[in-house]
N, C-alpha and C positions, 0 to 999 in steps of 0.2 A: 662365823665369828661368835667366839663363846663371852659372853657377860656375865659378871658373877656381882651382885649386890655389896657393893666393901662398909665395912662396919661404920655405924654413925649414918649411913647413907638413907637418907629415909625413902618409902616407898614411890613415893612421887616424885624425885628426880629419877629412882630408879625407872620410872617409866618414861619422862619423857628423856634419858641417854640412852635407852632402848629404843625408842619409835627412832630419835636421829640418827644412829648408826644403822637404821634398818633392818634390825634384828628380828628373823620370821619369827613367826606363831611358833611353830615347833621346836626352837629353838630355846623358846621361852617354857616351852611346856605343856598347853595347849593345844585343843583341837581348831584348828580352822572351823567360823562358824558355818560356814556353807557346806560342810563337807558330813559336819554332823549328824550319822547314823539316825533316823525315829523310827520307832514304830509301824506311824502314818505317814504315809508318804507322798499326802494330798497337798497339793500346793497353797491351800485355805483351812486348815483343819480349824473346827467350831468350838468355839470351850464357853461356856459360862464365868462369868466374874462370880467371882465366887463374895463376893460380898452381901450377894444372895443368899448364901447358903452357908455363913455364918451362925445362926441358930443351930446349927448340926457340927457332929464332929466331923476330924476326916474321912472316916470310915464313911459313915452316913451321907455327906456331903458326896463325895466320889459315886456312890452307890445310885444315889437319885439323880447325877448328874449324867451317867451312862445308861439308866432306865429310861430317862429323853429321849438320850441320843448323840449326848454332844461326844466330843471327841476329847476332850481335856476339862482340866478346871485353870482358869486365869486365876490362879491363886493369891491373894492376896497378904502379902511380907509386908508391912509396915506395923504403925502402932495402933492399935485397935482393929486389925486384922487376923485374919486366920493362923496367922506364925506371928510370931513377934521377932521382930528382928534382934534382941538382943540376946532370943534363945532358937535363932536361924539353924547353929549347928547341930542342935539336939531336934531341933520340931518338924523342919523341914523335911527332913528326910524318914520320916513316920511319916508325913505329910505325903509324900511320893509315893511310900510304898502302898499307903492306901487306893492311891490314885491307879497304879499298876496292877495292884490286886482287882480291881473294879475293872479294868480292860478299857483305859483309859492312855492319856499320854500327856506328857509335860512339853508344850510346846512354849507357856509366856506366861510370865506373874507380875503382880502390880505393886513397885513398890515407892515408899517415900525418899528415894534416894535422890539427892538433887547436888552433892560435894562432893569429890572423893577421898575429901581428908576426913569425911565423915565415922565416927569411929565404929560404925554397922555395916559401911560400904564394902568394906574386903570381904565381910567376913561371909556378908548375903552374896555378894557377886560369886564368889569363890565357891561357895555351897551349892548357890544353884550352876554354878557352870559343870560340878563335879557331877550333878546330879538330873543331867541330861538338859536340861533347859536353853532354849535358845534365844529368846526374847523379853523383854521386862517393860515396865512403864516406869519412869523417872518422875521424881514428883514434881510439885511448881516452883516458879519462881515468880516473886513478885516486882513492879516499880517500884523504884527507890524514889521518895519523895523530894531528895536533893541533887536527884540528876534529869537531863530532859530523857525520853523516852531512848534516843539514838548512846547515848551515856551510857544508862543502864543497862541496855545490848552488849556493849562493848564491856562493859563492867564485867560481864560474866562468860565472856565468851576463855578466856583462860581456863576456869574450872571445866567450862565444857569440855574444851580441848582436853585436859586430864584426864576426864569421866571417860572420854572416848579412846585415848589408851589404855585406860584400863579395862573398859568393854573387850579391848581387840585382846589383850594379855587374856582374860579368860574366856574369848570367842562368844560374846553376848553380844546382841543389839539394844541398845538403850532408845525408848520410846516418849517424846514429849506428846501428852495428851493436849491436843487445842480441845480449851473449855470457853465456852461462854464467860464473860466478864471481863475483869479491868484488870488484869495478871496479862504474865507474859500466857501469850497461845490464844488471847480472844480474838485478835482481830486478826491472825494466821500470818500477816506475811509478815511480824515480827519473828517467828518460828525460821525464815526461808534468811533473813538478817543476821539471826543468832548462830544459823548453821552453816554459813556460807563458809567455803572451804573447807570444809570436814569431810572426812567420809563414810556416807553415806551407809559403809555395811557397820558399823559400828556407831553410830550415833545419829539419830532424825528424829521420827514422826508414827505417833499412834493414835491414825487420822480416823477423828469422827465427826462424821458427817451430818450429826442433830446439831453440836454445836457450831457448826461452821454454817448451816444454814438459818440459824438463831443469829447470828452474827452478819451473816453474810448475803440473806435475801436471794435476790436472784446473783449474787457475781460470790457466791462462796465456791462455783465451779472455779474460777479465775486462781485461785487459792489452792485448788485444790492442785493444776498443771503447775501451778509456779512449784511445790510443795515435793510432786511428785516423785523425783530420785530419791527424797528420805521418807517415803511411806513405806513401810515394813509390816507394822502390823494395825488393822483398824478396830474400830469400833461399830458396833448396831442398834441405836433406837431410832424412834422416832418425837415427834411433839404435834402439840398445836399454841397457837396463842389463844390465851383466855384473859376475859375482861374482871378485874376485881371491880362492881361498882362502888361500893363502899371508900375502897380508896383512891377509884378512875385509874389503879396499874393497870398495865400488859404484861403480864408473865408467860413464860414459855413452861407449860405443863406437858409431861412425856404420857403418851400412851404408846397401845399395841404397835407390834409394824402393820404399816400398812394404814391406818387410821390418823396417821399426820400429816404434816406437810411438807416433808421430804418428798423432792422432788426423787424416787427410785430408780423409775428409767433411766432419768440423766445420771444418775451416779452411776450405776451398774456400767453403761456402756462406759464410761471416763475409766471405770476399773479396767473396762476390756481393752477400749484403746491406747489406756496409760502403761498395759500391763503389769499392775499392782497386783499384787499375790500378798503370802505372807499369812500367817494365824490372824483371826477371827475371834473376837470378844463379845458377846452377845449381853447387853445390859438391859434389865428392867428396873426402870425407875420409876414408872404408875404402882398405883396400888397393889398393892402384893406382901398387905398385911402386918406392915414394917417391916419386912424381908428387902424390899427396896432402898431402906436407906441402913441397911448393916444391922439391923436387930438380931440379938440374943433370944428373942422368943416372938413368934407370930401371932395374927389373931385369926389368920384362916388356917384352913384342915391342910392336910398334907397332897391330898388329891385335889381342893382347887389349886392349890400352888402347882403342881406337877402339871393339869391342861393348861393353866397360865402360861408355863412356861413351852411345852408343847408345841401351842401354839404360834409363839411366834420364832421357833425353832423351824418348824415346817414350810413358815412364809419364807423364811432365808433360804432354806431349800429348796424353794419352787424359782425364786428369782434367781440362784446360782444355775440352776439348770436350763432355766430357759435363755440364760445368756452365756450357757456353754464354759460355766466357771467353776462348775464342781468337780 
């Protein structure tokens, strides 16, 4: 069955009288996202958020990103990111080809897309699905102050529905990061609410595991099985709690892997028994010289930053292998 876009018809019906009438991928034009040819053909491959590595261009970024080790850069397309999304068609793809030239690969980029009537949404999904990419992260969504919690779910759960035929039109998977806090994704089984009935290769969860045990104590495993059919792609840090005396908080401050209190064993095995796969985000958010929170300029050398990062590049590598997931 051929579908043809008729004039006046805007792009968001044209998707959802696509998805009703069942209209395959190929059809539409499109790679099936499963099917899509990489590079690396590891079931986990490792990329750095490149929100890190912000201070540098693409060139340089790519360059010190494959001198680690990692496999990709989780590039970052929003606003105050490495591309900006309203010069996606032009940056992005100089964006890649640095990445390529570096001996790298585009497996997932993080963007602030949360509508698909959004007027950035075509044009980054479109760019990056032309341009090898399989996976993204969706930005947030907040409570609405005039609806109860179950409202608000419901409130958005249409646009999601859009978001995710339009993921499937260009073979992307779209990613909700559960974050720590009072947004949708802190307390995780809103995420499992918002997604119910969807499908899963085109719209869920880019689950991490510092914040869901910030949140979630001992039963953020609980979260993580209910969760599981839309885990695609995660995330890696760790934390500890620390005490401010001055104002008697608890904050959750990130250090190294390994030096928190993520419980790792029990995640590790949940990945193995759940059979999550999927790209690999590696974030550092301790000190790292304002390179942690998206700085333009650092105040440490280029060779501490590179065993920083090293470092807990190797610990994910010893944990993957001793649990037979690399």
């Amino acid at each position: 069955m051929d579908l043809k876009r008729l004039p006046g018809m805007s792009r968001r019906d044209f998707i959802k009288l696509s998805t009703t009438a069942g209209v395959s991928l190929t059809a539409l034009g499109t790679a099936p996202l499963m099917g899509r040819p990489q590079g690396n053909d590891t079931k986990r491959p490792i990329s750095v958020f490149s929100k890190h590595l912000q201070w540098l261009d693409y060139e340089d970024a790519a360059e010190i990103a494959a001198e680690i080790g990692f496999d990709g850069l989780d590039l970052t397309v929003r606003p105050g990111g490495h591309v900006l999304p309203e010069n996606v068609e032009e940056d992005l793809p100089r964006a890649v080809e640095a990445i390529k030239k570096a001996g790298l690969d585009t497996y997932m980029f993080t963007s602030g897309i949360s509508h698909p009537d959004d007027e950035h949404t075509e044009p980054v999904l479109r760019t990056a699905s032309e341009l090898g990419f399989t996976h993204y992260r969706t930005g947030y969504l907040g409570y609405k102050d005039n609806m109860s919690i179950m409202e608000s779910l419901q409130s958005y759960k249409p646009q999601w529905r859009d978001l995710m035929a339009m993921n499937k039109e260009f073979g992307l998977h779209g990613g909700y990061q559960n974050h720590a806090g009072a947004r949708v994704g802190g307390p995780v089984w809103d995420l499992h609410e918002l997604l119910d009935g969807m499908d899963p290769e085109y719209i869920g969860v880019q689950y991490d595991v510092r914040h869901a045990t910030v949140e979630g104590g001992n039963s953020w495993r609980l979260g993580m099985q209910l969760l599981h059919p839309f885990i695609k792609t995660t995330v890696i840090k760790d934390f500890v709690w620390d005490h401010d005396y001055e104002d008697e908080d608890w904050d959750a401050q990130s250090v190294p892997l390994g030096e928190g209190m993520v419980n790792w064993d029990r995640y590790w095995e949940l990945i193995s028994q759940l059979g999550i796969s999927g790209p690999i985000s590696v974030h550092y958010e301790y000190d790292m010289g304002g390179a942690e929170h998206g700085a333009r300029e650092i105040s440490i050398s280029r060779g501490e930053f590179v065993e920083k990062m090293k470092r807990d590049l190797q610990m994910l590598k010893k944990w993957l292998d001793r649990y037979n997931l690399a």
